[in-house]
PASEBA-1860 file (N, C-alpha, C; in nm, 3 decimals):
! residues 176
1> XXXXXXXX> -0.210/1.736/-0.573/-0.258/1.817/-0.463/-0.162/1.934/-0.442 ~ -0.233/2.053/-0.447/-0.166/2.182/-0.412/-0.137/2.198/-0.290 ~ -0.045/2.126/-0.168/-0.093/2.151/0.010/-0.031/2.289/0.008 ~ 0.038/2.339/-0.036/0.106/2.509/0.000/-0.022/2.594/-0.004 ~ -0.073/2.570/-0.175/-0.198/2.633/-0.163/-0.338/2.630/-0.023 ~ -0.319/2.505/0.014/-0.459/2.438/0.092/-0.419/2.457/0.204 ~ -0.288/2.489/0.230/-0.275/2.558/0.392/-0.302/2.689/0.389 ~ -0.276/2.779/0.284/-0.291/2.932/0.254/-0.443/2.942/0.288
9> XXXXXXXX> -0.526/2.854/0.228/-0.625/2.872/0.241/-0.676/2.822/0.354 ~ -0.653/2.732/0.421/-0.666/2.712/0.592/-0.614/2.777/0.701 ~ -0.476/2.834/0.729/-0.467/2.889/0.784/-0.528/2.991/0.867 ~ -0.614/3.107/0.768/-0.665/3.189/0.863/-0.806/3.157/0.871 ~ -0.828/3.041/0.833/-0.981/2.980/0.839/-1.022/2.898/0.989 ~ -0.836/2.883/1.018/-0.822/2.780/1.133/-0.838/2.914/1.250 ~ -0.727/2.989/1.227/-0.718/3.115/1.296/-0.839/3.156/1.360 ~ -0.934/3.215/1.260/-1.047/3.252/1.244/-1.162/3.217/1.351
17> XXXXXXXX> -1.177/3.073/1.368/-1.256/2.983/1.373/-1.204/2.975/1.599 ~ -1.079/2.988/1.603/-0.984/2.969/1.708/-0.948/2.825/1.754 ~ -0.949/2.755/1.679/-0.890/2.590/1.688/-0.773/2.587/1.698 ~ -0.746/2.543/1.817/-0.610/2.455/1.838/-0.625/2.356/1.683 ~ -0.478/2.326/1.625/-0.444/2.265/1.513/-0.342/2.213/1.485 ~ -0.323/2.077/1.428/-0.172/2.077/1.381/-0.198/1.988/1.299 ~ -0.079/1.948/1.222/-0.056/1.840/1.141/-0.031/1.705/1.159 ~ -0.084/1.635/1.074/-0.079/1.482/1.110/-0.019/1.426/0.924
25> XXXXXXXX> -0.046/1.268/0.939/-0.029/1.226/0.842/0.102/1.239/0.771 ~ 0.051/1.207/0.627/0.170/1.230/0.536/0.276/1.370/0.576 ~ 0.193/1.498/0.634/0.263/1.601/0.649/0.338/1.613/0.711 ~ 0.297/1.585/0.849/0.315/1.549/0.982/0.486/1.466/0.972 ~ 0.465/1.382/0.872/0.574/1.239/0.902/0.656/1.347/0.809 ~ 0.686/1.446/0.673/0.761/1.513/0.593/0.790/1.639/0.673 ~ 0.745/1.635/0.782/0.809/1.736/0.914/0.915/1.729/0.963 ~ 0.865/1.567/1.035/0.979/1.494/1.042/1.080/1.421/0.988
33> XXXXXXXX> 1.083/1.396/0.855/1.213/1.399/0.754/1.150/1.293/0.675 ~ 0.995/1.270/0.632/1.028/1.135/0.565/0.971/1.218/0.451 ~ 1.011/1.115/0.342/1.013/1.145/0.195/0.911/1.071/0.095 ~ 0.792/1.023/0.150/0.665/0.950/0.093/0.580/1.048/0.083 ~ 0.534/1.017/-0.037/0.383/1.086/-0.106/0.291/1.109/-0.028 ~ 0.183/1.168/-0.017/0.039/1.157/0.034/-0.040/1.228/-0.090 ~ -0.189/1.235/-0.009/-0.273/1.269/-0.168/-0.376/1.326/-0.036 ~ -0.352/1.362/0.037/-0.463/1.422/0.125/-0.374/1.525/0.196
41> XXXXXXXX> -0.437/1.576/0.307/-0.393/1.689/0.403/-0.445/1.605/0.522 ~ -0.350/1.563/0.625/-0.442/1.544/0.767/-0.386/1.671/0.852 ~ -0.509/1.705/0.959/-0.510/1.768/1.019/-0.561/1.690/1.187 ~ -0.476/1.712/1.261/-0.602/1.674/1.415/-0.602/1.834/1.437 ~ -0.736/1.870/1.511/-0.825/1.960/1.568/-0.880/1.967/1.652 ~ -0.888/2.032/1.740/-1.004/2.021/1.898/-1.130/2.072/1.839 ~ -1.165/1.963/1.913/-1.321/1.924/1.927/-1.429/2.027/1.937 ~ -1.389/2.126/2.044/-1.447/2.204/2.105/-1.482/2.305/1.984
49> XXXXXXXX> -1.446/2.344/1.859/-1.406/2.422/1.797/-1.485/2.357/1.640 ~ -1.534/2.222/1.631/-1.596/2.169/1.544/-1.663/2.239/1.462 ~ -1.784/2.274/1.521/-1.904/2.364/1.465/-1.786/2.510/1.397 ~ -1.725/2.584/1.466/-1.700/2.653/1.372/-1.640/2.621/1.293 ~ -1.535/2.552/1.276/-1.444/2.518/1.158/-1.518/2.461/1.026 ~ -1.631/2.396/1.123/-1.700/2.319/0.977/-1.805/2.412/0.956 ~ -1.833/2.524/0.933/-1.917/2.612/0.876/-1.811/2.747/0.796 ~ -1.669/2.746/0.822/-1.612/2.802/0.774/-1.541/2.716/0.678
57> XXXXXXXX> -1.513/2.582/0.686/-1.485/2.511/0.542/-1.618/2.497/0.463 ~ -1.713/2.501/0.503/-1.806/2.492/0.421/-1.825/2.634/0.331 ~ -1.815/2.727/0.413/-1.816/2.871/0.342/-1.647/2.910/0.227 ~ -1.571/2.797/0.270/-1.465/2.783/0.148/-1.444/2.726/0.058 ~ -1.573/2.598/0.039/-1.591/2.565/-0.077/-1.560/2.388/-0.036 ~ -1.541/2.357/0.103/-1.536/2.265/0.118/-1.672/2.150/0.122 ~ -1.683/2.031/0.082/-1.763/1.936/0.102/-1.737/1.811/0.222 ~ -1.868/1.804/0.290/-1.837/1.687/0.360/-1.849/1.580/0.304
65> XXXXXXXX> -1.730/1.448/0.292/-1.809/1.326/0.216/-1.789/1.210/0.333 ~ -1.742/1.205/0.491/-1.796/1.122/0.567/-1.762/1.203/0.692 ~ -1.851/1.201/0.782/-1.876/1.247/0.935/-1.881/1.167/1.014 ~ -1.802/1.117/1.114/-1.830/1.064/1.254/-1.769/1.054/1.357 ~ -1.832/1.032/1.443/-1.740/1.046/1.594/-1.580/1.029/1.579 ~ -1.531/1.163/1.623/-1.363/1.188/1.630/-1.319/1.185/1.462 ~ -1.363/1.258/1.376/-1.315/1.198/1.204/-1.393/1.273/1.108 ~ -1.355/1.367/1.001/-1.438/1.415/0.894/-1.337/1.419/0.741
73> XXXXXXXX> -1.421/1.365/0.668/-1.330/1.379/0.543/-1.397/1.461/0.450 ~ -1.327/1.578/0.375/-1.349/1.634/0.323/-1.267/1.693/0.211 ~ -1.386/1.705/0.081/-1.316/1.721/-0.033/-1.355/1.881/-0.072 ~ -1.294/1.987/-0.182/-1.296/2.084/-0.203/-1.356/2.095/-0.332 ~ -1.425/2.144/-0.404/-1.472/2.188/-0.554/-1.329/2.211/-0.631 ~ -1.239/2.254/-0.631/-1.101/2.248/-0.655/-1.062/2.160/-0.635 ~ -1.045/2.094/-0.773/-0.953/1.906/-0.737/-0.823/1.955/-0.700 ~ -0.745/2.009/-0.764/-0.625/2.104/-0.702/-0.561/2.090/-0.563
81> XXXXXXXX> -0.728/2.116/-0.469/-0.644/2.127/-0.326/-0.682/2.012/-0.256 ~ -0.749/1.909/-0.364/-0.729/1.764/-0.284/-0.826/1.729/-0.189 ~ -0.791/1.623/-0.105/-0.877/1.566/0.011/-0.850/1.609/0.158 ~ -0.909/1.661/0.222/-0.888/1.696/0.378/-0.943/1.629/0.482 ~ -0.865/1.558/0.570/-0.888/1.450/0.675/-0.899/1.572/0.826 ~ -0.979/1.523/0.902/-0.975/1.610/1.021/-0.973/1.507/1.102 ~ -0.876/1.471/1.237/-0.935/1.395/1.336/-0.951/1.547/1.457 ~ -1.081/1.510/1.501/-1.086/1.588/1.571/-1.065/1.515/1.770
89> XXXXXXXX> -1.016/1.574/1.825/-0.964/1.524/2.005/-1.006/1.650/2.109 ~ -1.008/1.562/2.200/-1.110/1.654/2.304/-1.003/1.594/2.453 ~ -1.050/1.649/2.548/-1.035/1.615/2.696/-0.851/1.592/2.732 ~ -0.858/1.488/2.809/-0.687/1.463/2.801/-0.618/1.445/2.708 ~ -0.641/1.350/2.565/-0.600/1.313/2.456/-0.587/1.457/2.394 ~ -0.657/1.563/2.383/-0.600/1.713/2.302/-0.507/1.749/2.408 ~ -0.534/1.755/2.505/-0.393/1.804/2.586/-0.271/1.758/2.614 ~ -0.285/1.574/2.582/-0.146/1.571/2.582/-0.096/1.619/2.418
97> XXXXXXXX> -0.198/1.579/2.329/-0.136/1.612/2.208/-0.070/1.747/2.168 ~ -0.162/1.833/2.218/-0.083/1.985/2.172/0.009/2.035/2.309 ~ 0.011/1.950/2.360/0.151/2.003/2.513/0.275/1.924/2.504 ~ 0.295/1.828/2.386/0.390/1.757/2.341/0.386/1.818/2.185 ~ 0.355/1.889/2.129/0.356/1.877/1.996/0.485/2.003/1.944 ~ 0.597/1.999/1.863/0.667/2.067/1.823/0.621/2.118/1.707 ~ 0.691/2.270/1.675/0.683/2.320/1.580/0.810/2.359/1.474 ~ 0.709/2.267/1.358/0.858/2.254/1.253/0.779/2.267/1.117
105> XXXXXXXX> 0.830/2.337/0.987/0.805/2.373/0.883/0.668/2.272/0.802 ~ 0.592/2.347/0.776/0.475/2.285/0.724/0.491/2.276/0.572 ~ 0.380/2.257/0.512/0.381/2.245/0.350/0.421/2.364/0.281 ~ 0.379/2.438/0.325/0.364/2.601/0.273/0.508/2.649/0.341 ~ 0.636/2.524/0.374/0.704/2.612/0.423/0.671/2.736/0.582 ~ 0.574/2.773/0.627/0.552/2.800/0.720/0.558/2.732/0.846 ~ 0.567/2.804/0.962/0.593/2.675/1.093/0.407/2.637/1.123 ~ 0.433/2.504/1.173/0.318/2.446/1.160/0.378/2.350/1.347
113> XXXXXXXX> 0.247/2.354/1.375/0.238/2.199/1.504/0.314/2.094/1.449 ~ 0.318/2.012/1.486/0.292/1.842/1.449/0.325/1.799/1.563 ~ 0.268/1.669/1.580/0.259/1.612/1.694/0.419/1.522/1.706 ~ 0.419/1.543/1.849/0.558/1.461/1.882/0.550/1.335/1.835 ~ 0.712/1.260/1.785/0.693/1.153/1.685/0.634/1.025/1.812 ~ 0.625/1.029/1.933/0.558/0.911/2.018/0.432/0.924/2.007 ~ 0.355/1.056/1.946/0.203/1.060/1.966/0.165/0.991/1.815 ~ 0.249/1.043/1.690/0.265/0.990/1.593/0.254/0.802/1.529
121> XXXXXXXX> 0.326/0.773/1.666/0.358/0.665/1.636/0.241/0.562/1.730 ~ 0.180/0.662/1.799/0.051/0.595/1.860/-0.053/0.650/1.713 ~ -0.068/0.693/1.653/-0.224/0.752/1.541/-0.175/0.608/1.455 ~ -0.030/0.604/1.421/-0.021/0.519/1.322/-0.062/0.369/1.357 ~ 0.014/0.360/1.508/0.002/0.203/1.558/-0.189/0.149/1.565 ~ -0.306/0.250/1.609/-0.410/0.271/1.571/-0.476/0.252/1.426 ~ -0.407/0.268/1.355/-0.452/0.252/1.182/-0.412/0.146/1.158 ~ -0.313/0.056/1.226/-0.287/-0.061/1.179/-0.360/-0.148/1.221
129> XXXXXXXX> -0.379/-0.164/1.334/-0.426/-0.183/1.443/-0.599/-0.215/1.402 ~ -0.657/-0.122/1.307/-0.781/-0.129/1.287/-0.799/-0.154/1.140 ~ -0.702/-0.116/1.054/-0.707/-0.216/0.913/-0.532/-0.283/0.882 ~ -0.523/-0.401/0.915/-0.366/-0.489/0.930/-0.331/-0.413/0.828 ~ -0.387/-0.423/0.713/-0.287/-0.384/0.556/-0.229/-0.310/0.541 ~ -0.217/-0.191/0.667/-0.180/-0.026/0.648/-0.059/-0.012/0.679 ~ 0.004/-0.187/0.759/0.141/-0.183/0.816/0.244/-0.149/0.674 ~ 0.160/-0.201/0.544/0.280/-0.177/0.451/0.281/-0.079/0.416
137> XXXXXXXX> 0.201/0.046/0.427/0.222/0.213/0.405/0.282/0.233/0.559 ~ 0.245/0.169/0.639/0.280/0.314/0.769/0.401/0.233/0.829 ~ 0.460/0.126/0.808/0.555/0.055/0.860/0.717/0.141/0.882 ~ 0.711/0.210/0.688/0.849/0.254/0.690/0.843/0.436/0.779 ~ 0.726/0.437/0.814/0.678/0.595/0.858/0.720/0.516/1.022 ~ 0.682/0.428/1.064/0.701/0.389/1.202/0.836/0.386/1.251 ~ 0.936/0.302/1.151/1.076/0.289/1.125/1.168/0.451/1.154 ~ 1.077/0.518/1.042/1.151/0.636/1.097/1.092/0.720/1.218
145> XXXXXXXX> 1.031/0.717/1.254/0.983/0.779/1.385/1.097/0.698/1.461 ~ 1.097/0.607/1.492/1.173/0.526/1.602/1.310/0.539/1.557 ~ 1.345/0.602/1.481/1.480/0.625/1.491/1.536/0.755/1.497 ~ 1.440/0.903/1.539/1.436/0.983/1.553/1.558/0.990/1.694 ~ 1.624/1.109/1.714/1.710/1.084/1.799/1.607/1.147/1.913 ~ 1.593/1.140/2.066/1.561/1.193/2.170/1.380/1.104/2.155 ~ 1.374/1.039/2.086/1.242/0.974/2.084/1.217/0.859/2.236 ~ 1.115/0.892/2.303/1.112/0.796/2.416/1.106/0.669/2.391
153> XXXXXXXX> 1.144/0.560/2.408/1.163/0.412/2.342/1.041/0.363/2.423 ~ 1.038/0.366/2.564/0.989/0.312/2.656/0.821/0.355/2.609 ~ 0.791/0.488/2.567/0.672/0.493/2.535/0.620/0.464/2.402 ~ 0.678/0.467/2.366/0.622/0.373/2.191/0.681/0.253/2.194 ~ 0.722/0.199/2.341/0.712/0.045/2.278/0.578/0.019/2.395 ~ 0.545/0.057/2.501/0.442/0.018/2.560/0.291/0.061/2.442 ~ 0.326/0.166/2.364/0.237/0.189/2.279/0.180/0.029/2.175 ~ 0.306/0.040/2.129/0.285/-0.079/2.078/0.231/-0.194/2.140
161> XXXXXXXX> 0.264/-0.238/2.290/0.268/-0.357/2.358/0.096/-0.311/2.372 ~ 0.044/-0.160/2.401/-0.137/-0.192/2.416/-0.198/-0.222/2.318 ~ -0.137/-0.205/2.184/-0.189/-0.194/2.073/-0.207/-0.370/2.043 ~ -0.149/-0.460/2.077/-0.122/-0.601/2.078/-0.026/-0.601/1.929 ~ 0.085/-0.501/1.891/0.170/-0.498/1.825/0.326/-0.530/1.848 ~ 0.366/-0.573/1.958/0.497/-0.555/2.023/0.575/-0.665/1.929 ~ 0.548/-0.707/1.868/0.610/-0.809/1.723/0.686/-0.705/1.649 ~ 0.561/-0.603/1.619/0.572/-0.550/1.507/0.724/-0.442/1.545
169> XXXXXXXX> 0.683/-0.396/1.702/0.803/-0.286/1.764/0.912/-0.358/1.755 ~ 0.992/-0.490/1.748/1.043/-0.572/1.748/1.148/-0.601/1.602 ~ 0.988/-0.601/1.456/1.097/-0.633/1.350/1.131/-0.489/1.324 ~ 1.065/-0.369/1.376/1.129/-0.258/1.291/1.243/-0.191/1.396 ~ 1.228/-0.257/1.506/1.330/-0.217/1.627/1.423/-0.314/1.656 ~ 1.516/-0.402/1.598/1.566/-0.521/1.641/1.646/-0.540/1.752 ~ 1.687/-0.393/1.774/1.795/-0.402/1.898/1.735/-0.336/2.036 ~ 1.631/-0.303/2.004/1.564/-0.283/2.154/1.480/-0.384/2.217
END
């Protein structure tokens, strides 16, 4: 996957379109210092902004291959630039996300969003949460979030405690 390329080419598509945007995922977590692979691009996106974005990836060559409430995955005619994940957020959940979200170097080297590592560590605790198996990809991504310095403890461990994970905040947190 080309992501330098696939942000070049998103960027002013995002611009364009006027979507609030940032990075998630594999990117998101290599923002914040971790050093694992991905094979996609995630993006979260406001809602409000849907319809255009998805008529301007479509006019870039993008394909939809699943649509549904809050979620679109999409692949490009260019194997090159890979798979593109959108979660899209609306109402309070986009506002706390982009009113907590810092800006730190994206794929392309450019400054990019990403969401603060407690909102982070709520998308991830969610993926586990809804398929168990994902703890062994997103476990060591959780590990380092929580050891981020200035990270709120108190809110990613109640994160965890709604999630019915507080075990899990436990083996990768031993001293809190």
């Amino acid at each position: 996957m080309d992501a330098a390329r696939l942000m070049t080419l998103l960027r002013p598509l995002l611009t364009e379109s006027g979507a609030g945007w940032m990075l998630a995922g594999g990117f998101a977590m290599a923002a914040w210092g971790s050093t694992r692979t991905t094979v996609d691009l995630d993006l979260v996106v406001d809602e409000s902004a849907r319809a255009a974005v998805g008529a301007r990836l479509a006019d870039a060559g993008f394909a939809t291959d699943f649509d549904c409430e809050g979620f679109t995955n999409l692949s490009h005619r260019d194997p090159d630039l890979g798979r593109l994940d959108i979660i899209w957020v609306e109402g309070s959940t986009r506002e706390r996300l982009f009113l907590a979200a810092k800006t730190l170097a994206g794929p392309d080297s450019e400054p990019c969003l990403v969401p603060a590592p407690e909102h982070l560590v709520a998308m991830k605790l969610k993926a586990v949460k809804n398929q168990p198996m994902r703890v062994f990809r997103d476990g060591e991504d959780l590990r380092l979030l929580l050891s981020l310095p200035g990270i709120d403890e108190n809110a990613v461990r109640e994160a965890f405690e709604r999630t019915g994970l507080l075990e899990l905040f436990h083996r990768l947190k031993p001293d809190a």
